[in-house]
N, C-alpha and C positions, 0 to 999 in steps of 0.2 A: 439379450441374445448375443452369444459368443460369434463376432462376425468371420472368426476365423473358420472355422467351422462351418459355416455358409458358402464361404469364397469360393472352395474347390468346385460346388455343384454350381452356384451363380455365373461363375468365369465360364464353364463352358457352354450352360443354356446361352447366357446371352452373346456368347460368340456367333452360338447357333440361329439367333435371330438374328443378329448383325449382318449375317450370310446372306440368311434365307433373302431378307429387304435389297440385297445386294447381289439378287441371282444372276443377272446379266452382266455382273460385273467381276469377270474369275480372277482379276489380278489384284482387286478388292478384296474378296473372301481372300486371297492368300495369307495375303498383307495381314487383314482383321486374324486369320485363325494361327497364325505363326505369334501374333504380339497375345491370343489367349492364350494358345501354350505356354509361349512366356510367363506371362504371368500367371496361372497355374500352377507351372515351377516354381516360383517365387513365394506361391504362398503353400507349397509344400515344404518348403524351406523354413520359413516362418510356423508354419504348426510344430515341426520337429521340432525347432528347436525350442519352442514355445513350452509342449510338454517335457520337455527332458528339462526345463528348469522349472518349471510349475508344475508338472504332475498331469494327470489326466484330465480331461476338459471335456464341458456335456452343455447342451444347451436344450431349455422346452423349445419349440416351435408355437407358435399363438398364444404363448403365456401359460398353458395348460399344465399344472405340476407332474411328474412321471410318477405313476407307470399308465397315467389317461391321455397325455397329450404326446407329439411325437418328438422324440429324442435323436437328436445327433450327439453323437461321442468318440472322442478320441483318445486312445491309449498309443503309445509308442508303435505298437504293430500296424493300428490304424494311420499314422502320418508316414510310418517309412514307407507304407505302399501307396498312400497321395502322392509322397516325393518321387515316388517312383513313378508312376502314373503321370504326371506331369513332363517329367522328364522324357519317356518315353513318346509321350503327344508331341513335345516337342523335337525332339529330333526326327519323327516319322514323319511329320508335317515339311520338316526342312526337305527330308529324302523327297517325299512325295511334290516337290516345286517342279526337279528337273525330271522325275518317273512317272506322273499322273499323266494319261490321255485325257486330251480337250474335253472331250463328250463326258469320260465321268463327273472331269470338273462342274462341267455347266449342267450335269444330272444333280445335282448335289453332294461330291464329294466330300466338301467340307465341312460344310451342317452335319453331315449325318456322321463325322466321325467326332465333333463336336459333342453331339447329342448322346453318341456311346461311349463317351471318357466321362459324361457328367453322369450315367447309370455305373460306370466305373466307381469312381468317386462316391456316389450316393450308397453304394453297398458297403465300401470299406468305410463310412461312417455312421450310417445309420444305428441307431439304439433297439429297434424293433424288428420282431419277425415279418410282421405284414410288411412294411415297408421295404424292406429287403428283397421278399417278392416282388414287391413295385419298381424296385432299381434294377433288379434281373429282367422283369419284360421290358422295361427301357434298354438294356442293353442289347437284352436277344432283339428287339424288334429294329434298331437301328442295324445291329452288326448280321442282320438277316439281311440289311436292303442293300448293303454295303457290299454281301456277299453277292445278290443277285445283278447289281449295280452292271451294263454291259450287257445281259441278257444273252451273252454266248451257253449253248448247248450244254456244255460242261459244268459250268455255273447253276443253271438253275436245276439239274439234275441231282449237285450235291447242295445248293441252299435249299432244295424241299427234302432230302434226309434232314440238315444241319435242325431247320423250323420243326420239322416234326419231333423227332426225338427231342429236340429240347422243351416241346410244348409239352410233351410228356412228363419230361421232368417238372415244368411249373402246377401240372394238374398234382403230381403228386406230393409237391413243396406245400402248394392251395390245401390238399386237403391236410396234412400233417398241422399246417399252421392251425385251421379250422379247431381239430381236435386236442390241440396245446390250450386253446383261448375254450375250452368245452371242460377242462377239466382242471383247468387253473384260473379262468376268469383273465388273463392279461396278456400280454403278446411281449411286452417289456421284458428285452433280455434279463437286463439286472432283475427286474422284477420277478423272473421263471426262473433266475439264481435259488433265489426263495421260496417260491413255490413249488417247485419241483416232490424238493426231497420231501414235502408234506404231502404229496398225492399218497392216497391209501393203496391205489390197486399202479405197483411198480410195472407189472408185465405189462400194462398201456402206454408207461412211460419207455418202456425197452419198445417196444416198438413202434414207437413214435420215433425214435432213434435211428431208428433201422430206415423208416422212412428217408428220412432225413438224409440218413446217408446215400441213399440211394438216389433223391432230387439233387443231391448237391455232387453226387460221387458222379452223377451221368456231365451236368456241367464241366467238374471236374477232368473229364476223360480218364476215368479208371478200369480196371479190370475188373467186370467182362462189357464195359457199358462205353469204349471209346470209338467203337467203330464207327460212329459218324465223323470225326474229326482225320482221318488222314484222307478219307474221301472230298472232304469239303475247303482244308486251308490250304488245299494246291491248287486252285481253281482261280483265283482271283489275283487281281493285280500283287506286285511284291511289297508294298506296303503296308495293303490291306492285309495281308497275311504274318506279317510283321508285327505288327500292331496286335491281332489275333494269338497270335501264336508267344507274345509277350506278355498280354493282360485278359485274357478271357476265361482261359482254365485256370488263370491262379487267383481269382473270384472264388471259382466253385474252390480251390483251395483252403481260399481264408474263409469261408463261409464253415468248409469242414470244420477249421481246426477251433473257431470261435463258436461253433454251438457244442465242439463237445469240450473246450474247456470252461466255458461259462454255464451253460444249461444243464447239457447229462454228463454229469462228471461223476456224483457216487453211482457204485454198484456197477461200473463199466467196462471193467478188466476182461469180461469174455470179447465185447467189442472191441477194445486195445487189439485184442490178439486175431480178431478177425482183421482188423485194418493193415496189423503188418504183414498178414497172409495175400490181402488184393495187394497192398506195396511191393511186396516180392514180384507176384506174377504181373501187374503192371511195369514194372523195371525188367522183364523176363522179357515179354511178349512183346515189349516194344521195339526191344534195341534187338530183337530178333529181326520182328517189324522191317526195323530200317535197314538189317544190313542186307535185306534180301531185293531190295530197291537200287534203280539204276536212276530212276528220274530224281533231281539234285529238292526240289521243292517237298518231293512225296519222302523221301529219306530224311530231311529234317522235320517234317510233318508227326512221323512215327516216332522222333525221338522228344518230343514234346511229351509224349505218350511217357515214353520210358524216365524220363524225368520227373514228371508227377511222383511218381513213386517212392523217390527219394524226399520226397516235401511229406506223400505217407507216412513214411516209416520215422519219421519223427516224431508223428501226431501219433503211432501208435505206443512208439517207447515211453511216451510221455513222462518225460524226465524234463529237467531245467537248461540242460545241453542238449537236447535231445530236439527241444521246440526251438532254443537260439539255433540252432543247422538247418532246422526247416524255413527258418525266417532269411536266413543267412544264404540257404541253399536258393530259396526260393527269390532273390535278389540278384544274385551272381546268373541266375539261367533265364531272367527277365532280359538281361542284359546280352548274356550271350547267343542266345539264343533267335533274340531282335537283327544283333548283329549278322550271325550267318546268314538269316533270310535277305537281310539288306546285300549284305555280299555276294548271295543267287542271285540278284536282280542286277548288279554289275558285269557279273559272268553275261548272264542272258543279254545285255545289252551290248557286249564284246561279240558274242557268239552266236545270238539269236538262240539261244534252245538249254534246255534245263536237262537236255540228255548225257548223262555222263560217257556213253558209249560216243555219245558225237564230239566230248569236249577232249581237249589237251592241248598241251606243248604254251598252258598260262602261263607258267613260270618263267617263261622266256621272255616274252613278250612284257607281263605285266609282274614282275617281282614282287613291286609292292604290295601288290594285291593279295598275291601267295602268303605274304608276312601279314597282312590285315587277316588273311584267314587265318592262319595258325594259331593268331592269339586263344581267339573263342572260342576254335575248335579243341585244341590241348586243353584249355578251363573248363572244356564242357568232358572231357575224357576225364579230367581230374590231374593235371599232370601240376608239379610243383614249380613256382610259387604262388602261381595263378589262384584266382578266387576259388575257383570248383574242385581244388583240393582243400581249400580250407572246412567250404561247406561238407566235403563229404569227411573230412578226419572227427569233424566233429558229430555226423553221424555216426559215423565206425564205432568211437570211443564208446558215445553214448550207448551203440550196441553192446560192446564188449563188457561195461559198467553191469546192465539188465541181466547178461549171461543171454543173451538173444543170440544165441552163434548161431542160426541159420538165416535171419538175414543180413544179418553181416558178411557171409558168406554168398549172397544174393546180390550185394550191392558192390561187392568187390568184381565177382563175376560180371556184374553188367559193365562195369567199370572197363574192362578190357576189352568188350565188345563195341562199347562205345566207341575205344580206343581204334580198333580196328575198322570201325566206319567212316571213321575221322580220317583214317588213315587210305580207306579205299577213295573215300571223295578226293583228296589231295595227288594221291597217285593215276587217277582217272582224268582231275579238269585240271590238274597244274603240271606232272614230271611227263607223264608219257609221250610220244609224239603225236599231233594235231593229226586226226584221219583223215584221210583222201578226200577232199571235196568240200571240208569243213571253210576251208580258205577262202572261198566264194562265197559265203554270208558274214563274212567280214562286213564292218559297219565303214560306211564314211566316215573317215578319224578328223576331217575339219567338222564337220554338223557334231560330232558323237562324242568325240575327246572332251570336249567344253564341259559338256550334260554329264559327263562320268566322273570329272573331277568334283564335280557339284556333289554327286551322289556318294562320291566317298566322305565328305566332312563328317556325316552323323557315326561315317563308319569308323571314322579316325576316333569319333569322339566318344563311342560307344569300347571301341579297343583299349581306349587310353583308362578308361573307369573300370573295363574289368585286370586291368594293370595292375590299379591302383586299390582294387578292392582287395587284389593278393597281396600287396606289398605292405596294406594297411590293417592288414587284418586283426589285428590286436584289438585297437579302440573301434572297429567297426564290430569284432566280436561283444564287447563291453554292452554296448549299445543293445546288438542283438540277445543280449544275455540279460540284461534290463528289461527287452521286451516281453520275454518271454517268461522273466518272475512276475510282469502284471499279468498274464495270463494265470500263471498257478497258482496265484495271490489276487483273487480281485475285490478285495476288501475298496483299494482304493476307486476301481473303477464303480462300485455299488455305489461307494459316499458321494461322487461325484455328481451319476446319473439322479441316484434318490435322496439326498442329503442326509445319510444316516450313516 
């Protein structure tokens, strides 16, 4: 048994017991769930670099050889989203020390976010379909209680859409899996590599597909299936939604872009071209979505939406630069994206209130804060040199390569609207003048200041990485560009899981 490969899910269960045993004790759990993140990160640091000098890495579970026993594996795409993963645990954990109220602490705040990074984890490694299923109810069922956690009105109104639609989507993940294991005998990715193209009646395997896409595309928040998601990640505290809004939908991403480069890959070219058709109108509807939003949470909400699309239209190009931008894309807006919300949670704690009609005259007052926005916000618009031009040049390109000029022309246009929302948020909570009466929920700046500088560190340190992802982006493209030839080559990842 590869123990690396085990860490990522083991580190956070037993974080999650260490807690739970330690319920009355919240400065305990902090302690315990800050030193698992840590180490989480540590050993997503270790896998990465593990594979990129060994190659892909698989291990049985109980001894049982694959494609009968359950398989963990990891290829490059699977450790840079542990690394990521990890990373994100830990600095939302840091956020959440000075942001958490007592009562969720002592509700279980921090088990249960434990418990949804080790369903995190258990998806971006798993070797099998069922299990996959099994590490989604582990996540929806934590990142359900996490949402209702609080019991305020607003919460459990959008955590019963969030649970419903998404039990919908695992009934229809359940049945797809059912009917893969009905007409191939296995559930083993690498092993339905195999079996696949030998099923006789193709039209069962196109529509397994289709399932497929539609369990993972509803996860995903894609078009026409995202409307539970801008209802439900404004509702909850700002980490919780941080956290959400950084690894949840990009699950149902990777889950897309892995069954259909390893499962249904022949005969998929009408699929491809359905995908970049949802990728267009998912980048369309979203950043529409947001710009027509005042409240600061629900506009970044929607543009979570509108970014998905852009991690699409990679997976429909399906080219070799095409999936390194979506991997690449999908990295840089983990990031930026975490950040913004971590940065609504600073406003809101300056200002009391996520209304941008209520907010102004931040730039005055707090500069720095202004500059911590702008980083994410321009990388998430695409502006140069920052990371979210790099990911999108490398879309465009890979558009312009296919002769795909209409979403190309889709991701440009979103690009500018994004541009412009970025630019309404800014001109609303930071240039304008502060409204009449806003003055008066001003916070106590000896209680407040303390907790706010606290809350900036993850932001500093989340700013500084999508800095560094633009500045770097050469050898971090290499990387992503490796990742994504084990995706269209997976001769190695087959040898590894089945030793052939």
């Amino acid at each position: 048994m590869d123990l690396l490969l085990v860490l990522p899910i083991v580190i956070p269960f037993g974080t999650a017991i260490v807690c739970l045993l330690l319920w009355d004790r919240v400065v305990w759990q902090q302690v315990i769930t800050l030193a698992g993140m840590a180490g989480l990160l540590v050993t997503g640091m270790v896998l990465l670099a593990t594979i990129s000098e060994d190659g892909v890495q698989a291990t049985q579970m109980g001894g049982w050889p694959a494609p009968f026993g359950i398989t963990l594996v990891a290829d490059l795409f699977s450790a840079i989203m542990v690394l990521i993963t990890g990373g994100m645990g830990f600095l939302v954990i840091l956020y959440s020390l000075s942001s958490m109220d007592r009562p969720r602490e002592r509700f279980g705040y921090y088990p249960l976010f434990s418990i949804m990074l080790m369903g995190v984890c258990g998806a971006f490694l798993t070797g099998d379909i069922f299990n996959l299923y099994v590490w989604f109810e582990v996540l929806l069922i934590s990142s359900f209680v996490l949402l209702a956690l609080g019991g305020e009105s607003a919460q459990l109104a959008s955590s019963i859409q969030y649970v419903t639609i998404n039990l919908l989507s695992s009934t229809i993940f359940l049945l797809a899996a059912g009917m893969l294991y009905a007409i191939t005998g296995t559930l083993n990715m690498a092993d339905l590599h195999q079996q696949i193209p030998a099923v006789e009646q193709q039209g069962i395997v196109l529509a397994l597909a289709m399932m497929l896409l539609v369990a993972f595309g509803i996860k995903a928040a894609i078009f026409p299936l995202f409307f539970w998601l801008p209802v439900s990640y404004h509702t909850p505290p700002i980490s919780v939604s941080a956290i959400f809004a950084a690894l949840l939908t990009k699950v149902g991403v990777y889950a897309l872009i892995r069954i259909f480069t390893l499962i249904f890959v022949q005969g998929m070219d009408g699929v491809h071209q359905l995908i970049l058709v949802i990728a267009a109108l998912t980048m369309i509807t979203g950043v529409f979505g947001a710009v027509a939003q005042y409240d600061l949470r629900s506009l970044l909400a929607f543009h979570i939406v509108s970014q998905i699309g852009y991690m699409l239209m990679g997976l429909g190009l399906f080219s070799s630069l095409a999936l390194a931008g979506a991997i690449y894309f999908m990295v840089h807006n983990i990031v930026a994206k975490a950040n913004l919300f971590l940065i609504s949670g600073v406003v809101n704690r300056l200002r009391h209130t996520y209304d941008l009609k209520k907010l102004g005259g931040l730039y005055r007052t707090q500069p720095a804060l202004g500059m911590l926005f702008l980083v994410p916000a321009l990388s998430l618009a695409g502006l140069p040199p920052l990371s979210g031009f790099w990911g999108k040049l490398m879309l465009i390109r890979a558009g312009l390569e296919a002769k795909d000029y209409l979403i190309v022309a889709a991701a440009l246009f979103v690009s500018l609207w994004t541009l412009y929302s970025m630019i309404k948020i800014w001109n609303e909570a930071f240039l304008k003048e502060q409204p009449e009466g806003a003055a008066s929920l001003a916070p106590d700046p000896d209680v407040e200041q303390r907790s706010i500088w606290f809350m900036l560190v993850p932001v500093i340190a989340l700013t500084a990485i999508t800095i560094v992802l633009g500045l770097a982006a050469e050898p971090v493209f290499h990387l992503m560009q490796r990742a994504a030839e084990q995706l269209l080559d997976p001769s190695e990842y087959l040898g590894a899981v089945l030793g052939s």
